[in-house]
MISE-741864 format. One line per field, with one value per residue: residue in one letter; residue number from 1; z, x, y of N, C-alpha, C, O in turn; chain. Coordinates in Angstrom, 2 decimals, decimal comma, always signed. Each point is the difference from the previous one (the first is absolute). Example, Ala and Ser with C-alpha at 12.3 -4.5 7.8 and 13.67 -1.06 7.14 Angstrom:
BEGIN
aa [A_S]
i [1_2]
n.zz [+7,80_-1,38]
n.xx [+13,19_-1,39]
n.yy [-5,69_+1,07]
ca.zz [+0,00_+0,06]
ca.xx [-0,89_+0,82]
ca.yy [+1,19_+1,19]
c.zz [+0,00_+0,73]
c.xx [+0,90_-0,77]
c.yy [+1,20_+1,09]
o.zz [+0,66_+0,17]
o.xx [+1,04_+0,51]
o.yy [-0,02_+1,11]
ch [A_A]
//
This chain:
BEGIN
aa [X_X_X_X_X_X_X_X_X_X_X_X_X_X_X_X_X_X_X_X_X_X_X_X_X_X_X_X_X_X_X_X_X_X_X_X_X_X_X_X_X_X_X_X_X_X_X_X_X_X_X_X_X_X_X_X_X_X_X_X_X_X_X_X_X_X_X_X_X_X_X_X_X_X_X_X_X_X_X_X_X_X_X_X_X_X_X_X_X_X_X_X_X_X_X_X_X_X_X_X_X_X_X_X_X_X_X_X_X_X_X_X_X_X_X_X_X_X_X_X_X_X_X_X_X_X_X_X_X_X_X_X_X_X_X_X_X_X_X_X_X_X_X_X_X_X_X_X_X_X_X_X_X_X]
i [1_2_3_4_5_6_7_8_9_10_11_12_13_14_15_16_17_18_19_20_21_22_23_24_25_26_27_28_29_30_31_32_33_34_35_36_37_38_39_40_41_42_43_44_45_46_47_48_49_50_51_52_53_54_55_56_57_58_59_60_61_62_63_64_65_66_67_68_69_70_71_72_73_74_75_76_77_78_79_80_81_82_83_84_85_86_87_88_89_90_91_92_93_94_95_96_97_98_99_100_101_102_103_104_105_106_107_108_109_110_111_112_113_114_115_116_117_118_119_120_121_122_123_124_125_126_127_128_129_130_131_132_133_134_135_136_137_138_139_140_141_142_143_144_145_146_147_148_149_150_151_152_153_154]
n.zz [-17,41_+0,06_-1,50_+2,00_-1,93_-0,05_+2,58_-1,23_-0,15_+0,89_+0,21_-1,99_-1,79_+0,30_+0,39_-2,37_-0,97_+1,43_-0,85_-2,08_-0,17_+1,02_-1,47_-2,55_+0,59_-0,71_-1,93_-0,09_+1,35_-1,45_-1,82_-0,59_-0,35_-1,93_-0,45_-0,39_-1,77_+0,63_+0,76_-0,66_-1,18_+1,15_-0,06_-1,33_-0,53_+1,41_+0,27_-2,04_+0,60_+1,30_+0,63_-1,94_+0,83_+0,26_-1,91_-0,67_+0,82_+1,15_-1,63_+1,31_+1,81_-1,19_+0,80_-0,35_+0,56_+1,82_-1,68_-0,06_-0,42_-0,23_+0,80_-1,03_+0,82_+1,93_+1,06_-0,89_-0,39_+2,18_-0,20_-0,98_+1,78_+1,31_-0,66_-0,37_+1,68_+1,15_-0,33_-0,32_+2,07_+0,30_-1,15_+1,62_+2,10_+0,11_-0,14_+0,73_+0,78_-0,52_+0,54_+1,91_-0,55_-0,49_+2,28_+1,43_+0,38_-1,60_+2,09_+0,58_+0,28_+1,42_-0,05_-0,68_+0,77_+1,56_-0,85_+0,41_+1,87_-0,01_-1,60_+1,20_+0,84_-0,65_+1,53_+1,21_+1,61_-0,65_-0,64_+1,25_+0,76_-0,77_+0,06_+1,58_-0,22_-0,98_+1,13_+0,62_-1,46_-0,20_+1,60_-1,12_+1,71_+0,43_+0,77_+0,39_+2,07_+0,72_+0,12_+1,78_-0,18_+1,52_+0,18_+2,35_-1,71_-0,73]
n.xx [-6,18_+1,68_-1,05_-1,23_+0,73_-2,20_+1,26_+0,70_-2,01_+1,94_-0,62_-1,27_+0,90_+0,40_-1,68_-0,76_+0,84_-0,36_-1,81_-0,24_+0,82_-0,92_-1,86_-0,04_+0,24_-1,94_-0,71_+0,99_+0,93_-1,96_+0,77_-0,68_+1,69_-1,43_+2,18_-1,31_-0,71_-1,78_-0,93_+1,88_-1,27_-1,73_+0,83_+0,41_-1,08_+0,31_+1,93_-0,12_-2,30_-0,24_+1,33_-0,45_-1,50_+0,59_+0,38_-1,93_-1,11_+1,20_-0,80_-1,94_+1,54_+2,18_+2,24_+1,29_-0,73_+1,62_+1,86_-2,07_+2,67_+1,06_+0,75_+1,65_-1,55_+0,74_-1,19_-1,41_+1,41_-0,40_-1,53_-0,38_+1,57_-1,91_-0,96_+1,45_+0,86_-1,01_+0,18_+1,22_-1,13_-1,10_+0,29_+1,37_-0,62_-1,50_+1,39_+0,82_-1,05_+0,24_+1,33_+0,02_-1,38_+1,07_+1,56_-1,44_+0,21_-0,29_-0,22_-0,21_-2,00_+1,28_-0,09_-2,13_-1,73_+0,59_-0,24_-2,04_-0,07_+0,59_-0,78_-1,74_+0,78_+1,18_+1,75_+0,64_-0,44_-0,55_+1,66_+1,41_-0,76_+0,35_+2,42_+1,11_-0,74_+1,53_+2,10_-0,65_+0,51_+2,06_+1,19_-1,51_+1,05_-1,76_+1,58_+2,06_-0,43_+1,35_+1,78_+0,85_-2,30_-0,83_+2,09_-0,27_-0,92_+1,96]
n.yy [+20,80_-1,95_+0,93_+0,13_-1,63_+0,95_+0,04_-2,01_-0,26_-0,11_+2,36_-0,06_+1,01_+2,54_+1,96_+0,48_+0,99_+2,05_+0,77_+0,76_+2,23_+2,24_+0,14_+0,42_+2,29_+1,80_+1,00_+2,17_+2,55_+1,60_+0,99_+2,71_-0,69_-0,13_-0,88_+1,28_+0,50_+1,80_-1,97_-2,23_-1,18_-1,01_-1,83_-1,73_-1,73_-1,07_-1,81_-2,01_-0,91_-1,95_-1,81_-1,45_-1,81_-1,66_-1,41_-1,33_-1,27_-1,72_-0,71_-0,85_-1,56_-0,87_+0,52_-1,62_-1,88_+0,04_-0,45_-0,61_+0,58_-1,66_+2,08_-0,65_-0,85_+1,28_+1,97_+1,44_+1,63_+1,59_+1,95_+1,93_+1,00_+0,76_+1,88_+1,55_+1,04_+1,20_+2,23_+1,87_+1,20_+1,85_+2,00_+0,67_+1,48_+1,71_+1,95_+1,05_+1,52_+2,39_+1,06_+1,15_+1,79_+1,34_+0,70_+1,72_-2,19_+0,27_-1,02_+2,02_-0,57_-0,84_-2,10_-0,45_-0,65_-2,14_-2,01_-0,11_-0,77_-2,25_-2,28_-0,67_-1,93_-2,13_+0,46_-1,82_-0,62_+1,99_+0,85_+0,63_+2,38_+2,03_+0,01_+1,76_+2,19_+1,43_+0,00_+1,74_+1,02_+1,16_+0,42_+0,63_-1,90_-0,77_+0,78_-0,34_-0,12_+2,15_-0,42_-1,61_+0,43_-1,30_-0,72_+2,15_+1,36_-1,20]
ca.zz [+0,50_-1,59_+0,40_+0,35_+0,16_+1,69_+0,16_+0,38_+1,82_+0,23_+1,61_+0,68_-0,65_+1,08_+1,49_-0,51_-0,24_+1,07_+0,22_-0,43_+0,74_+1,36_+0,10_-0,35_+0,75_+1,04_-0,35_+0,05_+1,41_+0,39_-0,53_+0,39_-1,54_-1,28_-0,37_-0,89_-0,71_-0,71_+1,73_+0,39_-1,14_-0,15_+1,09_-0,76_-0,76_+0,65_+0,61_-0,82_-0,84_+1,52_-0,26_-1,04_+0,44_+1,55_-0,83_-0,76_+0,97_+0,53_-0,88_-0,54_+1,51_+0,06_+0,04_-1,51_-0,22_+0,41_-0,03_-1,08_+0,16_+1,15_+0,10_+0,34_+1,32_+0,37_+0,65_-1,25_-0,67_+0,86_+0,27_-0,84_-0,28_+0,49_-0,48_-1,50_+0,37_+0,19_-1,70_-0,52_+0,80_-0,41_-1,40_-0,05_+0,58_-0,98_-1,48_+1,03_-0,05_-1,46_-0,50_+0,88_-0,40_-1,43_+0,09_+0,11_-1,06_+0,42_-0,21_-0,15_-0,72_+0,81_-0,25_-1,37_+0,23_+0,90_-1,02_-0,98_+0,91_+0,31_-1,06_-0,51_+1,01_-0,11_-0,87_-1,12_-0,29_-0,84_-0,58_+0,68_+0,60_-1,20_-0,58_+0,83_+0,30_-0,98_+0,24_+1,30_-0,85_-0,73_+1,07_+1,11_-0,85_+0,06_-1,34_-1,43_+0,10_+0,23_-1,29_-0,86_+0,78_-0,60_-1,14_-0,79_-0,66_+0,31]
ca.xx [-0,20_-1,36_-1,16_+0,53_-1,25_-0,49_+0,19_-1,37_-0,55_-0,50_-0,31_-1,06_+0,61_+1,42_-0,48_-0,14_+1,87_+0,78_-0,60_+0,92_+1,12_-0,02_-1,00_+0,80_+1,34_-0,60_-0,60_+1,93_+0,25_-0,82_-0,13_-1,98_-0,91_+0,71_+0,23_-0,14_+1,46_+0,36_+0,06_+1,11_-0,33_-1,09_+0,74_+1,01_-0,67_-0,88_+0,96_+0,46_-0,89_-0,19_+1,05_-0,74_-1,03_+0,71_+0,86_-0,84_-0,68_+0,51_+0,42_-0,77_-0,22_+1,30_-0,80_-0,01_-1,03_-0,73_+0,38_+0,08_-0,41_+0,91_+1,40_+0,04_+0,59_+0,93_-0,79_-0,49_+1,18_+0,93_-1,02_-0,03_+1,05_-0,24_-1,53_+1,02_+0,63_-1,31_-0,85_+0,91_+0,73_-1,00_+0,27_+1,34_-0,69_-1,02_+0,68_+0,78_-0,69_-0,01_+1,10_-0,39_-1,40_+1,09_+0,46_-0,96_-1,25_-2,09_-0,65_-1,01_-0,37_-0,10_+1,47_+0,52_-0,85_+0,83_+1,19_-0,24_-0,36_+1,66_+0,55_-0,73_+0,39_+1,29_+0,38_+1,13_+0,06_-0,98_+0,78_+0,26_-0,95_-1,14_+0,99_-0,54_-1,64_-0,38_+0,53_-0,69_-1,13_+0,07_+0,55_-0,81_-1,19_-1,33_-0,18_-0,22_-1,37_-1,66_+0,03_-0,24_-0,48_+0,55_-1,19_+0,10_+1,58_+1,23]
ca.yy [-1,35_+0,01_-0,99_-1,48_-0,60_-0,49_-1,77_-1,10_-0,31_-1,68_+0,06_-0,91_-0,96_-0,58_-0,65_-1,51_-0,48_-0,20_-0,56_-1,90_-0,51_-0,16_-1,15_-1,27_-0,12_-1,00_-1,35_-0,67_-0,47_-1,51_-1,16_-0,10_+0,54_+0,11_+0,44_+0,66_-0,15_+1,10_+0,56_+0,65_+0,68_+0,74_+1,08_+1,02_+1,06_+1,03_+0,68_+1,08_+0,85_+0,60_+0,99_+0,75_+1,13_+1,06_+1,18_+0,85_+0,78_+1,11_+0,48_+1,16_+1,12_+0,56_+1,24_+1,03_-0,13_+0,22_+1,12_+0,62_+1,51_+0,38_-0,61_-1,63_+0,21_-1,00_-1,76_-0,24_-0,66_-1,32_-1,23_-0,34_-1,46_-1,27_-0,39_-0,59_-1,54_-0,91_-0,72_-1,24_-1,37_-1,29_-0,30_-0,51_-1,47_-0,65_-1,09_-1,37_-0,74_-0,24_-0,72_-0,97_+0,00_-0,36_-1,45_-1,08_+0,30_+0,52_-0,89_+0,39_+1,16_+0,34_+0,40_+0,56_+1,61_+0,91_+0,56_+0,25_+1,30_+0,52_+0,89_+1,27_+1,16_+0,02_+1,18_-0,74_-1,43_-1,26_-0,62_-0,89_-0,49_-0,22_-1,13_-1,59_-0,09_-0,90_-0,51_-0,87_-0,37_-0,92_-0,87_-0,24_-1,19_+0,72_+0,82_-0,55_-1,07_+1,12_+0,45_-1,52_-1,01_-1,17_-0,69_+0,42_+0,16_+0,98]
c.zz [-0,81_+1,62_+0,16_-0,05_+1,25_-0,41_+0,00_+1,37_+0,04_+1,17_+0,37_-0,59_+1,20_+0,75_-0,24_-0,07_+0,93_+1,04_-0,32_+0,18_+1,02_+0,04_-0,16_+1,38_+1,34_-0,24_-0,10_+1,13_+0,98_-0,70_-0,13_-1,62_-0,72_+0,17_-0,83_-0,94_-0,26_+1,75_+0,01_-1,56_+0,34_+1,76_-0,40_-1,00_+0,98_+0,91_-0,85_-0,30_+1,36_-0,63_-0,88_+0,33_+1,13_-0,05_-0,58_+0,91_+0,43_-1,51_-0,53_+0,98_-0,03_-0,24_-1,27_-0,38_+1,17_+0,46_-1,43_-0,25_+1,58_+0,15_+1,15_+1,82_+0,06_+0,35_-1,42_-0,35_+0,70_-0,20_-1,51_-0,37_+0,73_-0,81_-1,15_+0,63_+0,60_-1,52_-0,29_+0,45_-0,57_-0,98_+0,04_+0,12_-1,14_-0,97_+1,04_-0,14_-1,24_-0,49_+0,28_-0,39_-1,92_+0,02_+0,06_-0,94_+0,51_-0,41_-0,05_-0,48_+1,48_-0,19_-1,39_+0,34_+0,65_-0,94_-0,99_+0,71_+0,13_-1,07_-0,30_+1,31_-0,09_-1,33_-0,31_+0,38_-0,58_-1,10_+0,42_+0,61_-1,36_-0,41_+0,96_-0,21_-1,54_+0,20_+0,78_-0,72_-1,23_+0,46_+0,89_-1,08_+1,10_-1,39_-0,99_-0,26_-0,22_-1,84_-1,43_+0,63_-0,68_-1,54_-1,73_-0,62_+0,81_-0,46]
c.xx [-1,12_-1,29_+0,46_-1,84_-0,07_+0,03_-1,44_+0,04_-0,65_-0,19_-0,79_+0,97_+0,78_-0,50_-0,52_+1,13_+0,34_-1,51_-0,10_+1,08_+0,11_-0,73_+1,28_+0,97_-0,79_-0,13_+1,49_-0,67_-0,90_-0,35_-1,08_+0,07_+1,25_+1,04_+0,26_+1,03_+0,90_+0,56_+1,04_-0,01_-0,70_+0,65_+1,29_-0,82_-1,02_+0,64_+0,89_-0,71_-0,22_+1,59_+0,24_-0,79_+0,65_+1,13_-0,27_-0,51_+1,33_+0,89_-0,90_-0,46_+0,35_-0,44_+0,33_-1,36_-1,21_+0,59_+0,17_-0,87_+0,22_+1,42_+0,10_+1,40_+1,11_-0,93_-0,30_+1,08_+0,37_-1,50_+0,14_+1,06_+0,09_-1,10_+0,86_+0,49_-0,93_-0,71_+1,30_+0,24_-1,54_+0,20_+0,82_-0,77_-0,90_+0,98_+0,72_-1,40_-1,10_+1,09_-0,50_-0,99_+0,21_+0,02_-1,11_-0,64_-1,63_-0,66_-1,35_-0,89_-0,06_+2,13_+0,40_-0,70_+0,89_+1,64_-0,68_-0,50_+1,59_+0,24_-0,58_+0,47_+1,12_+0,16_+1,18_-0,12_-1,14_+0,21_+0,29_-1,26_-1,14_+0,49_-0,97_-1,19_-0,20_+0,23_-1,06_-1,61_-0,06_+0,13_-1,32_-1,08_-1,06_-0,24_-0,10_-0,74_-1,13_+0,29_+0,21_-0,37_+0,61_-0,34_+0,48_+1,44_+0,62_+0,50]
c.yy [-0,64_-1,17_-1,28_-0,59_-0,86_-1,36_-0,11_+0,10_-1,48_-0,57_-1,43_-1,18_-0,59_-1,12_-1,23_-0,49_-0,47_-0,92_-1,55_-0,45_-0,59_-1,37_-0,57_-0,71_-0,68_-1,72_-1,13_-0,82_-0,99_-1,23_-0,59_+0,36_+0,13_+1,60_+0,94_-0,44_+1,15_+0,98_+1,46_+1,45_+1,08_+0,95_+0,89_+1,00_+0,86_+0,89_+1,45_+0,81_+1,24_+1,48_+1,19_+0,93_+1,09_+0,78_+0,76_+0,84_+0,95_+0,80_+0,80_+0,89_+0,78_+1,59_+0,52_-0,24_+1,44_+1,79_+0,68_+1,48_+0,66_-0,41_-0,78_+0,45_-1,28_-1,56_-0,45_-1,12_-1,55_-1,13_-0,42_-1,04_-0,75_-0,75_-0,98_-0,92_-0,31_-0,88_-0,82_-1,30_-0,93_-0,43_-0,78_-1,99_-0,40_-0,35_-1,31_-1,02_-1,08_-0,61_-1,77_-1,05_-0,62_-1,48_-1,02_-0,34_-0,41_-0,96_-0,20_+1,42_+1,04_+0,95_+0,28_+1,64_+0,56_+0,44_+0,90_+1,91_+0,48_+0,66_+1,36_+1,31_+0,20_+1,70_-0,34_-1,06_-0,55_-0,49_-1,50_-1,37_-0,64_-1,18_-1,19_-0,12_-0,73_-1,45_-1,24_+0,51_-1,26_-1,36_-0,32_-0,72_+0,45_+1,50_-0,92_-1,42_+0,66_+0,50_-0,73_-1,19_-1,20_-0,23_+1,22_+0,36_+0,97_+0,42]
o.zz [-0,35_+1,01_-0,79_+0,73_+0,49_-1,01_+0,49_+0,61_-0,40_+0,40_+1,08_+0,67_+0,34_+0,15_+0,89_+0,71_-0,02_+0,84_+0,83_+0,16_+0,14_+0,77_+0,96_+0,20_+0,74_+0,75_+0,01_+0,02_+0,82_+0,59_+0,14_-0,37_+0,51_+0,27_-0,25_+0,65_-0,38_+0,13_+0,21_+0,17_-0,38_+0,43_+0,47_-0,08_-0,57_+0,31_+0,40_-0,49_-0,13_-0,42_+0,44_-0,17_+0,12_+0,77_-0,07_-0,10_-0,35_+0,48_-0,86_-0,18_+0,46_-0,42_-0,36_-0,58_-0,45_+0,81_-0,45_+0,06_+0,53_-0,30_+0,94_-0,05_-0,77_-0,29_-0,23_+0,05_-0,52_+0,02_-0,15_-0,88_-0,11_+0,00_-0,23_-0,55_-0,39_-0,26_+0,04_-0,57_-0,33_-0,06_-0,84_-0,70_-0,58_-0,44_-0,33_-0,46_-0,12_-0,60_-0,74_+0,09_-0,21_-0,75_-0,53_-0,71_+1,18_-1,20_-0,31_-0,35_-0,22_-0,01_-0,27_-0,32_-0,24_+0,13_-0,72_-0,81_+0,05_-0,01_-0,68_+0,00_+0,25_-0,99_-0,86_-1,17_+0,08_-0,23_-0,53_-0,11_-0,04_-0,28_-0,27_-0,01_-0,12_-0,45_-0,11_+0,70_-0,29_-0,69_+1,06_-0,93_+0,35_-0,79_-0,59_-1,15_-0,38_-0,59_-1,16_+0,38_-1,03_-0,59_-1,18_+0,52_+0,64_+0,51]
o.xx [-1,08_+0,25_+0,72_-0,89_+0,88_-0,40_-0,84_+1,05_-1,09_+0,16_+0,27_-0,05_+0,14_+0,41_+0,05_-0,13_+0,37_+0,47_+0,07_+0,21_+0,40_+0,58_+0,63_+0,21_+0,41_+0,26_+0,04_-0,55_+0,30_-0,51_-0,31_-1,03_+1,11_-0,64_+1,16_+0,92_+1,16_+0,54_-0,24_+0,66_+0,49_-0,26_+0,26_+0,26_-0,53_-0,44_+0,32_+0,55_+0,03_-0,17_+0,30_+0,22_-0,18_+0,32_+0,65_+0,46_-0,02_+0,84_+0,38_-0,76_-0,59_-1,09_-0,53_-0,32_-1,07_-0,54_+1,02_-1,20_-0,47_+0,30_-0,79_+1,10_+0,08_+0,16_+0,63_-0,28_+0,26_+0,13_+0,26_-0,18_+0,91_+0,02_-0,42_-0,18_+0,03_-0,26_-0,06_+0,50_+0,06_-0,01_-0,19_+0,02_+0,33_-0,16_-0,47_+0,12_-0,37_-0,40_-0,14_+0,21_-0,64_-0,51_+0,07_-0,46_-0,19_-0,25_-0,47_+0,77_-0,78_+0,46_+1,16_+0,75_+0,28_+0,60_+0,86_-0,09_+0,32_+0,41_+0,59_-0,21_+0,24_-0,70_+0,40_+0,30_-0,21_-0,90_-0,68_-0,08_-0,50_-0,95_-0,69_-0,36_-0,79_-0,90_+0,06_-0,89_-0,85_-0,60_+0,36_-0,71_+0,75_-0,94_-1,06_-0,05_-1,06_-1,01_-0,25_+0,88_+0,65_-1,05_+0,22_+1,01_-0,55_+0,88]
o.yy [+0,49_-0,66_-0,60_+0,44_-0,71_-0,58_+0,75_+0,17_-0,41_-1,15_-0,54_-1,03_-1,18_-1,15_-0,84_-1,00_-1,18_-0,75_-0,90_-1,20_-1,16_-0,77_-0,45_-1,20_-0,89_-0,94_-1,23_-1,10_-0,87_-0,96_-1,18_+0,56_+0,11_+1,01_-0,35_-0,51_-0,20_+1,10_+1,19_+1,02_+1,06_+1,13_+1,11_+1,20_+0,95_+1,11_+1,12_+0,98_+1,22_+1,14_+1,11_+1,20_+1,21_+0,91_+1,05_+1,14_+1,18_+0,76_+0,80_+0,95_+0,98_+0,37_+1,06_+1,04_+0,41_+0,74_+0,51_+0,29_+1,01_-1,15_+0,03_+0,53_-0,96_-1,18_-1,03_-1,20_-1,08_-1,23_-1,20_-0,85_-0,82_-1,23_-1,13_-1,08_-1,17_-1,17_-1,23_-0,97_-1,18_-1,23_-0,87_-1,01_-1,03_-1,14_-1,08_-1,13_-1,17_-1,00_-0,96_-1,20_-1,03_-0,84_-1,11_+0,90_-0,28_-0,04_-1,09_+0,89_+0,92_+1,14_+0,32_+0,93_+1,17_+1,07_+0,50_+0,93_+1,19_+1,16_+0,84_+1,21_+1,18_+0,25_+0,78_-0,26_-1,21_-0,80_-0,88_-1,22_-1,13_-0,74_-0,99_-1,17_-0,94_-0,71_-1,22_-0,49_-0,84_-0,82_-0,51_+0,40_+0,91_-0,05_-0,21_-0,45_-0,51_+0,40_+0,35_-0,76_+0,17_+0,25_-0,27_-0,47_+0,89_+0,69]
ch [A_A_A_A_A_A_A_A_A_A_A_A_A_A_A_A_A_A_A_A_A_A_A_A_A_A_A_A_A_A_A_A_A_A_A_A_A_A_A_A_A_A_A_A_A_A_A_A_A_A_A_A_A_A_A_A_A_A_A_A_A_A_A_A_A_A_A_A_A_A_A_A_A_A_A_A_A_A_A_A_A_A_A_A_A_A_A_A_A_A_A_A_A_A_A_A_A_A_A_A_A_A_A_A_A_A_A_A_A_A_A_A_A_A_A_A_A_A_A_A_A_A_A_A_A_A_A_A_A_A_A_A_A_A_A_A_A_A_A_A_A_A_A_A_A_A_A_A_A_A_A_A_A_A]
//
């Protein structure tokens, strides 16, 4: 079994993600403050990174990890293939969502960090994802007012 390199942990990333969200959706329903522009963005990306992480986790519980040098029992086998369709079903959800996440683009430096934590956590779709994050860097006049002020060349 070759070495699987350890997911990034974007544990404090999530809870900022899903913390502005939650403001943005407040500030929707009361109509007390600015919107976020990245709201519905920074909740798909913290939803897909939340999933990622928790597959990961139950893919390194699993007991081939915790029976090694011992033969492997009937319970071993049946937990070990629930622990596989547990990890698959998150994986399954975090690419749905990512897929998802592609479509948006990031209007701010708040939602370009949150596509930009997807591409570094995605294990096949970043490809995809790296397309859009270039995509919406290049595409974002605050970046490029911060990197050619007026006046200057393009």
């Amino acid at each position: 079994m070759s070495a699987r390199k350890p997911a990034p942990d974007f544990g404090s990333e999530i809870d900022r993600m899903r913390r502005l969200a939650a403001e943005a959706a407040d500030h929707l329903l009361l109509a007390d403050g600015p919107v976020h522009p990245d709201a519905g963005l920074l909740d798909a990306c913290a939803e897909a990174l939340s999933l990622l992480r928790r597959g990961e986790d139950i893919y390194r519980a699993r007991p081939v990890f915790k029976c090694r040098g011992r033969a492997w029992t009937d319970e071993d086998r049946r937990l070990d293939g629930e622990m596989m369709v547990e990890y698959y079903r998150c994986i399954g959800q975090a690419s749905s969502k990512l897929r998802a996440v592609t479509k948006l683009n990031a209007a701010s430096p708040a939602g370009i960090y949150a596509k930009a934590a997807c591409v570094r956590a995605s294990r096949t779709g970043a490809r995809l994802l790296a397309m859009s994050l270039a995509r919406d860097l290049l595409e974002n006049p605050v970046l490029r007012r911060s990197l050619w002020p007026a006046g200057g060349s393009r």
